[in-house]
Structures are given as structure tokens and as C-alpha cells.
N, CA, C and O atoms as CSV, one atom per row, in Angstrom:
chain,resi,resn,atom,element,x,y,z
A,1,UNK,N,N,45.970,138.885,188.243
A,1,UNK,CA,C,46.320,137.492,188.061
A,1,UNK,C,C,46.752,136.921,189.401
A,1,UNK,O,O,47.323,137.626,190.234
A,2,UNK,N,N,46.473,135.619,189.606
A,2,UNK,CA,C,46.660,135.256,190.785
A,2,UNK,C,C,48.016,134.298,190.624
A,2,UNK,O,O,48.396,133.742,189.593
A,3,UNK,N,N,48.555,134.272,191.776
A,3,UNK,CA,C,50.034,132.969,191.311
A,3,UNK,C,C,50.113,132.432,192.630
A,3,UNK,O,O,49.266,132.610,193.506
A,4,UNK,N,N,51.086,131.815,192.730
A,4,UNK,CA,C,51.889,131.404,194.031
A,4,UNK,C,C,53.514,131.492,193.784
A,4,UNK,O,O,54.104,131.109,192.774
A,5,UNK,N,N,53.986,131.986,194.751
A,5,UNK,CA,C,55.248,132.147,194.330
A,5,UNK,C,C,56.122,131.915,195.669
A,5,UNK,O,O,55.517,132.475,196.584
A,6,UNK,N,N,57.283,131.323,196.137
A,6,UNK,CA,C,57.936,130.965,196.941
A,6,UNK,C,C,59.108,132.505,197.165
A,6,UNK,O,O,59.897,133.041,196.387
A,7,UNK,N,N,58.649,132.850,198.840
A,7,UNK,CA,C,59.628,134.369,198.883
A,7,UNK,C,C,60.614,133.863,200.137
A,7,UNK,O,O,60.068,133.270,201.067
A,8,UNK,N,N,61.793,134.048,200.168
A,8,UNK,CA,C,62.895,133.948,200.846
A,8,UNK,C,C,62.529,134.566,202.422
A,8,UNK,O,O,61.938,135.642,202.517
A,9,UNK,N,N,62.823,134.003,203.299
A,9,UNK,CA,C,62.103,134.260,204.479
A,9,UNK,C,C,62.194,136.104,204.940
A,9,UNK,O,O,61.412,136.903,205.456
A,10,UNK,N,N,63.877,136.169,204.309
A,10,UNK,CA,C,64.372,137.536,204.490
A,10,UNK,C,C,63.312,138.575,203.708
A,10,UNK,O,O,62.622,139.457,204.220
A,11,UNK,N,N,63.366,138.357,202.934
A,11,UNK,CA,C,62.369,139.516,201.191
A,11,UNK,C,C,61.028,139.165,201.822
A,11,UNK,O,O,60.298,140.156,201.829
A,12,UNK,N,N,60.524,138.205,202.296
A,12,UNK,CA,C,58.873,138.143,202.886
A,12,UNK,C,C,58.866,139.135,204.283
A,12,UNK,O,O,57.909,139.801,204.679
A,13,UNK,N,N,60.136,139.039,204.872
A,13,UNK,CA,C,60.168,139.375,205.938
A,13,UNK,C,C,59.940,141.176,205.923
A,13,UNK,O,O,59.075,141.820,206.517
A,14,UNK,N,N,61.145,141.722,204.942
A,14,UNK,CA,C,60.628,143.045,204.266
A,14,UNK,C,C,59.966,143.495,204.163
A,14,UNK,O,O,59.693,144.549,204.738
A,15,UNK,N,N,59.141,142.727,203.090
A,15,UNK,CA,C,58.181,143.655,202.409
A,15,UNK,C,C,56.624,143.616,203.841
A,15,UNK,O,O,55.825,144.521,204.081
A,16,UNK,N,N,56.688,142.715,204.265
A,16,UNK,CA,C,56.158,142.764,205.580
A,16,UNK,C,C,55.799,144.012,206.416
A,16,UNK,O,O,54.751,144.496,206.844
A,17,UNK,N,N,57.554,144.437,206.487
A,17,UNK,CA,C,57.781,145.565,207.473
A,17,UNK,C,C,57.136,146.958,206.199
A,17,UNK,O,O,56.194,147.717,206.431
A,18,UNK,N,N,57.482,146.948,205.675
A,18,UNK,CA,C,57.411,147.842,204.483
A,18,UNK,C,C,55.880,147.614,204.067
A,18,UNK,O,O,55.838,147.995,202.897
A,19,UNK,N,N,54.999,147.316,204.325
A,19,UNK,CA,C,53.673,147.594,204.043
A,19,UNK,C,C,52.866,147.533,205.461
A,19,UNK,O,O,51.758,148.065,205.527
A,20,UNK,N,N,53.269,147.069,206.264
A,20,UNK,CA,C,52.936,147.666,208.027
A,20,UNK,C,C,53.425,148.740,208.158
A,20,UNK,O,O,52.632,149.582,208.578
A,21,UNK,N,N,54.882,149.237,207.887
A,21,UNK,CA,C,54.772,150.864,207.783
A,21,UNK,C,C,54.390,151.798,207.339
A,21,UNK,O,O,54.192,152.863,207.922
A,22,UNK,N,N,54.157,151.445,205.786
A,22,UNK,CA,C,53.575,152.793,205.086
A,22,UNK,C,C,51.756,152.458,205.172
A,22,UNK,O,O,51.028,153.289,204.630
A,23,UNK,N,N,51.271,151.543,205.688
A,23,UNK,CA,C,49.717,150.579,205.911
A,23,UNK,C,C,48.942,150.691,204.147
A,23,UNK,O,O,47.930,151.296,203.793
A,24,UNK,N,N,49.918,149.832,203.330
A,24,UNK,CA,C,49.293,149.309,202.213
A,24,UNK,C,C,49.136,147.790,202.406
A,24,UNK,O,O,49.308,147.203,203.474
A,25,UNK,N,N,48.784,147.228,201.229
A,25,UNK,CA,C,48.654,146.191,201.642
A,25,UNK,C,C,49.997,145.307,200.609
A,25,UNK,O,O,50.437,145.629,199.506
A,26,UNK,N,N,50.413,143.978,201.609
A,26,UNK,CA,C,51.201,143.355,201.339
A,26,UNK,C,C,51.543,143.110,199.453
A,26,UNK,O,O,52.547,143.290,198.764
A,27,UNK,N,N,50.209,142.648,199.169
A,27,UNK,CA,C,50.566,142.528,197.735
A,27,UNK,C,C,50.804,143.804,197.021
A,27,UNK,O,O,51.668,143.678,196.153
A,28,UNK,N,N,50.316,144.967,197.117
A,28,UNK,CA,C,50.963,145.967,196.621
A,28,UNK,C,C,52.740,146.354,196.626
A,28,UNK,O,O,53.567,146.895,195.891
A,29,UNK,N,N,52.677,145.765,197.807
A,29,UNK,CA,C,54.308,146.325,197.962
A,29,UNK,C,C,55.182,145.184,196.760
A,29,UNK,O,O,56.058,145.159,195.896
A,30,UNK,N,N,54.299,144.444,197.398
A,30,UNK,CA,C,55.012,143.358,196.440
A,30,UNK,C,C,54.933,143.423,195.242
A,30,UNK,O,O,55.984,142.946,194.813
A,31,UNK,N,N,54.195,143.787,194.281
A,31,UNK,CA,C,53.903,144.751,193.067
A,31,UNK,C,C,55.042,145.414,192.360
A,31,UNK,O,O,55.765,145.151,191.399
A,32,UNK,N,N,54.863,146.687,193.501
A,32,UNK,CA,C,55.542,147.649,193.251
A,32,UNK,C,C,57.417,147.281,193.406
A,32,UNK,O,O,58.279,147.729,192.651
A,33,UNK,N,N,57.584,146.616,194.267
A,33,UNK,CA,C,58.434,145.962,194.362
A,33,UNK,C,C,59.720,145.526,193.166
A,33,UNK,O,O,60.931,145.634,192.976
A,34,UNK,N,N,58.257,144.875,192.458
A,34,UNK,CA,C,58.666,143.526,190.951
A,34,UNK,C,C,59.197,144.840,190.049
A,34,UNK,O,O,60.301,145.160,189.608
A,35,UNK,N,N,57.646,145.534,189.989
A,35,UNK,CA,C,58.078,146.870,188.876
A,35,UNK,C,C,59.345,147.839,188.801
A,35,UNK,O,O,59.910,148.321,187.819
A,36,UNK,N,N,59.643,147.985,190.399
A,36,UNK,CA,C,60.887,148.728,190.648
A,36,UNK,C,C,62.599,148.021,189.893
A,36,UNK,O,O,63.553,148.572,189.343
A,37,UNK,N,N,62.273,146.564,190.254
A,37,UNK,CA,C,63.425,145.762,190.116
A,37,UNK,C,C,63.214,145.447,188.964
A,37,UNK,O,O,64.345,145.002,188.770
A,38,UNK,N,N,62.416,145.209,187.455
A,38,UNK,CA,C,62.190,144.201,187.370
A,38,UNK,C,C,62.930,145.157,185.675
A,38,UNK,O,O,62.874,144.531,184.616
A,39,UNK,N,N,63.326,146.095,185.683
A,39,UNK,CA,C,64.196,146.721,184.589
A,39,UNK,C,C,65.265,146.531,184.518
A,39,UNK,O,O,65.787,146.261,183.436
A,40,UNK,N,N,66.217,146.643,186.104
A,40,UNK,CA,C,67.385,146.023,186.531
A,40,UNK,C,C,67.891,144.953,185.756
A,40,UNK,O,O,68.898,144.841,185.057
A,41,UNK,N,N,66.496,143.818,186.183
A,41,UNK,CA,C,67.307,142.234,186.009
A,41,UNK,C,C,66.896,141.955,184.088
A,41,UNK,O,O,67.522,141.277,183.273
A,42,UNK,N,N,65.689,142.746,183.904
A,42,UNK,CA,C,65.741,142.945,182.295
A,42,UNK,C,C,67.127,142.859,181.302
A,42,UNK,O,O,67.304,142.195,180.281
A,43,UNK,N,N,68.189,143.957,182.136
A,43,UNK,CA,C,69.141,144.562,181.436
A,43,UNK,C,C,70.068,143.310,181.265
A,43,UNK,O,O,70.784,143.301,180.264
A,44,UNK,N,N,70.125,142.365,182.038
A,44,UNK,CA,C,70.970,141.289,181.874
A,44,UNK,C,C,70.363,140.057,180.998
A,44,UNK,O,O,70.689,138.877,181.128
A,45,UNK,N,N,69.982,140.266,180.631
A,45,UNK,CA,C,68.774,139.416,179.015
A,45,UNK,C,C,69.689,139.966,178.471
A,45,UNK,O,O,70.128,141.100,178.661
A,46,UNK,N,N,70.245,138.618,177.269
A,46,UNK,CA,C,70.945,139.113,176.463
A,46,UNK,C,C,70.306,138.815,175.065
A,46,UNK,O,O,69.605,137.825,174.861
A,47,UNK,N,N,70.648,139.880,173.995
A,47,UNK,CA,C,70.022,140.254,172.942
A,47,UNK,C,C,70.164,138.908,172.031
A,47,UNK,O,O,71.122,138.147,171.898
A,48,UNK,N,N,68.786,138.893,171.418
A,48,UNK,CA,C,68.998,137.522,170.806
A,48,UNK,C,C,69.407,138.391,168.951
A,48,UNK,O,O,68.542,138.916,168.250
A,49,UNK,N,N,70.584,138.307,168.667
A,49,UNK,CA,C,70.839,138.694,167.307
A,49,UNK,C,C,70.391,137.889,166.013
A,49,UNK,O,O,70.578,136.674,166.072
A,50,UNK,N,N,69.884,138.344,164.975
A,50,UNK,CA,C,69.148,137.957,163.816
A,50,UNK,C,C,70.568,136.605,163.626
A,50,UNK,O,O,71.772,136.861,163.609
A,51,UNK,N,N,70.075,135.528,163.532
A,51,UNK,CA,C,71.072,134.998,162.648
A,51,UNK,C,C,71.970,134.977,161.234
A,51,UNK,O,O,71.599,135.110,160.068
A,52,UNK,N,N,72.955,134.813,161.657
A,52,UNK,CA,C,73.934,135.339,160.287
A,52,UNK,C,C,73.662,134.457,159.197
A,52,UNK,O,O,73.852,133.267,159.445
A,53,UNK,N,N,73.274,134.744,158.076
A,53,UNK,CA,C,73.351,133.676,156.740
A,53,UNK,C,C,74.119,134.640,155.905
A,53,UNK,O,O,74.126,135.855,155.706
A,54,UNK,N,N,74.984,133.218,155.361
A,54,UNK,CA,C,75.863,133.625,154.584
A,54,UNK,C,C,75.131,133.258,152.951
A,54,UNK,O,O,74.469,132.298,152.555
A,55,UNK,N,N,75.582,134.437,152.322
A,55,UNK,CA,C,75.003,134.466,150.717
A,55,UNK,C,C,75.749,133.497,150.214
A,55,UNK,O,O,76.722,133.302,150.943
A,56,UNK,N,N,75.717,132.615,149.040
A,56,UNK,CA,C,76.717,132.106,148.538
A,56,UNK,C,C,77.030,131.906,147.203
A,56,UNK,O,O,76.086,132.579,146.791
A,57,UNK,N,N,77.487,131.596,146.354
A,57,UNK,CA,C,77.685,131.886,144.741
A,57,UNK,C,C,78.178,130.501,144.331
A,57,UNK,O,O,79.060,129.761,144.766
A,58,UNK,N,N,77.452,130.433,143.519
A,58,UNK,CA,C,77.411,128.661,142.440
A,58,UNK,C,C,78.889,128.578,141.776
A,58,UNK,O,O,79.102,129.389,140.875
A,59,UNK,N,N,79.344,128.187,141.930
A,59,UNK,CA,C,80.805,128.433,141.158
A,59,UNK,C,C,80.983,127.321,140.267
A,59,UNK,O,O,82.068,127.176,139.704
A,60,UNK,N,N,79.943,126.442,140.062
A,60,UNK,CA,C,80.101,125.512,138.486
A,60,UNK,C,C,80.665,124.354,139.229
A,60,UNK,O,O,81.015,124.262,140.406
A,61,UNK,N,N,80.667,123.532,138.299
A,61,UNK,CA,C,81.406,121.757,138.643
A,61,UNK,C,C,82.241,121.510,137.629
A,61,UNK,O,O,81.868,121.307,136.474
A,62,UNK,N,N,83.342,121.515,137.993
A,62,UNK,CA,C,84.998,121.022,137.509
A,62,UNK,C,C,85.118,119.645,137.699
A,62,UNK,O,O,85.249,119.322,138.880
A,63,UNK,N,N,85.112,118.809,136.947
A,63,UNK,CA,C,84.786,117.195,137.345
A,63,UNK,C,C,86.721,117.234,137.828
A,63,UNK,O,O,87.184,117.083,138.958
A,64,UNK,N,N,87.248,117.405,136.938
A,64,UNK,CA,C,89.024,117.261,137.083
A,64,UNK,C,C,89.660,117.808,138.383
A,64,UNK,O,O,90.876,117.670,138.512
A,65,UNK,N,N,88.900,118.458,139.423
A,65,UNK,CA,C,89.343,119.364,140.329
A,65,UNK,C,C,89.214,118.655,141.796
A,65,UNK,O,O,88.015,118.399,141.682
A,66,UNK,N,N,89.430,118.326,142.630
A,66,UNK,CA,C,89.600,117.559,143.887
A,66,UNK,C,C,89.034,118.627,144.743
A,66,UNK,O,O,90.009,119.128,145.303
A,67,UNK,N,N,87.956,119.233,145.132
A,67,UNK,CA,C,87.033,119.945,145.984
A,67,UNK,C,C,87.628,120.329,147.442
A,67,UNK,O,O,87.530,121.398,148.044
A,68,UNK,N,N,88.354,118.981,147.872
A,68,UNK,CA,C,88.880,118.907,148.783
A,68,UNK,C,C,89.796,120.131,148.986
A,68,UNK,O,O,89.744,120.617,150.116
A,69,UNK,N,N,90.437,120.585,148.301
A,69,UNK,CA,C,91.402,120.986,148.817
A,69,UNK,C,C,91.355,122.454,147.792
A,69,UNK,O,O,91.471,122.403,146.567
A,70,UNK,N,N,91.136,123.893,148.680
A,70,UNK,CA,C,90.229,124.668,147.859
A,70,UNK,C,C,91.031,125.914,147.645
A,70,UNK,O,O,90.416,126.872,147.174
A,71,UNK,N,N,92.478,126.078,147.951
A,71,UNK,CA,C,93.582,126.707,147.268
A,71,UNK,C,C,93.836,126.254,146.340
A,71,UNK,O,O,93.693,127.061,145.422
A,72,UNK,N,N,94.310,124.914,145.892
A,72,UNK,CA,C,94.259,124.626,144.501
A,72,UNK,C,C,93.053,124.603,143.391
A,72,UNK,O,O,93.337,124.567,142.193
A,73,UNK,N,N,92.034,124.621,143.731
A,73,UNK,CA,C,90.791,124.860,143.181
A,73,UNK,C,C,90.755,126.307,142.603
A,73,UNK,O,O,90.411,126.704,141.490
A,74,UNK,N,N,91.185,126.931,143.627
A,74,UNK,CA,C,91.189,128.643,143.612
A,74,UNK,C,C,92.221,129.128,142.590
A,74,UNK,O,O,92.124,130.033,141.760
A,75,UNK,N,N,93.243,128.289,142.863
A,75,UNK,CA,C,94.503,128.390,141.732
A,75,UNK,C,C,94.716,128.144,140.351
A,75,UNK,O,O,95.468,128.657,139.522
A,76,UNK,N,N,93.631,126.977,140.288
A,76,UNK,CA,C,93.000,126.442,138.787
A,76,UNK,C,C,92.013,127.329,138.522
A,76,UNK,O,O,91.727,127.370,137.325
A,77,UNK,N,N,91.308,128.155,139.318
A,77,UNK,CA,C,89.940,128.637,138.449
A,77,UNK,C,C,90.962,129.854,137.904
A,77,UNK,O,O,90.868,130.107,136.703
A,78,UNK,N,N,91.711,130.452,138.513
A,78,UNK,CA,C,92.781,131.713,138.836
A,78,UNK,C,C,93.321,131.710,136.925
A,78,UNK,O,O,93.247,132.588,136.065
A,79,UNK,N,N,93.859,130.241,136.894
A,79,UNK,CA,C,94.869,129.933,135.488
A,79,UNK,C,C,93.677,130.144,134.569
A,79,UNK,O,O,93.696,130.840,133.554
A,80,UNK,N,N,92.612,129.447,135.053
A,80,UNK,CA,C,91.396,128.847,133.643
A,80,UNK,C,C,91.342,130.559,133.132
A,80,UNK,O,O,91.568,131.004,132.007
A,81,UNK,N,N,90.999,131.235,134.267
A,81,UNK,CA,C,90.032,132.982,133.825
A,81,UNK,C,C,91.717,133.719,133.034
A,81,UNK,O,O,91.734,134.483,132.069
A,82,UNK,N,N,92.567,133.367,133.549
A,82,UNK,CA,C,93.651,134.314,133.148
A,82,UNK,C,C,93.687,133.858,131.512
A,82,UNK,O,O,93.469,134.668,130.610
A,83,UNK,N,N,93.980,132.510,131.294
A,83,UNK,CA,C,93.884,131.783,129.837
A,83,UNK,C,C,92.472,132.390,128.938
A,83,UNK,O,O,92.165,131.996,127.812
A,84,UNK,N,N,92.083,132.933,129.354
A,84,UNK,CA,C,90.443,132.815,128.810
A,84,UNK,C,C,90.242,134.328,128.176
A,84,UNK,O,O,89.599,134.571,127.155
A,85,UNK,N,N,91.073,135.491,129.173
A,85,UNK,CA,C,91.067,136.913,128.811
A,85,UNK,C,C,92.158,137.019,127.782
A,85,UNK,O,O,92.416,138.106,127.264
């Protein structure tokens, strides 16, 4: 695949020296380079976790009960089930 990619004068300057020394050619180093590093900067990807859904349970409609405010709701359903057993 072909690209263009913008290299920091220093890292062009490198891999430069580093494929005039070992006499490969530039884009290889540069290659090998990506592949060497490119597990490193992987590791800092952070895990995308399944989103949490919460299950939830129908609990009926109390017309007399103010929704709002859901300790007393909890407290009335609490009396209704105790009256009922």
C-alpha cells in the first residue's frame, strides 16, 4: 500500500542512518520499524467494554402513590404485601 506520511526530521533522520548501515532499503526499515513499535502503542487502546444494561421489573401502577418519591413507594408496596400474607 502506498501512503504519505509526515516523519519528524529526527525519526527520518534515523531510520536513514539505520538502513545506510545495515544497506536495506529505507522503506523497509521503516516497516519494520511500525511492526516493532506498533504493539507498544496498541497496549494503550483502551478496552471498549460491552455496555451495561440494566434488567428491569414492571412493578404495576398505583394511581394513589406519588412516583416521585420512591422510599415511600417502597414503604407502601412493603405494608400492601405484609397486609396481603
Amino acid at each position: 500500500m502506498k501512503t504519505t506520511l509526515e516523519l519528524e526530521d529526527d525519526v527520518a533522520a534515523r531510520l536513514k542512518s539505520v538502513a545506510q548501515a545495515i544497506g536495506i532499503p529505507f522503506e523497509k526499515v521503516l516497516n519494520d520499524a511500525v511492526r516493532e513499535g506498533l504493539p507498544k502503542v496498541a497496549q494503550n487502546i483502551p478496552i471498549k467494554a460491552k455496555p451495561f444494561r440494566q434488567k428491569t421489573q414492571n412493578l404495576g401502577i398505583y394511581p394513589h402513590i406519588d412516583y416521585s418519591k420512591t422510599s415511600a413507594l417502597l414503604a407502601e408496596m412493603e405494608v400492601e404485601a405484609f397486609l396481603q400474607s
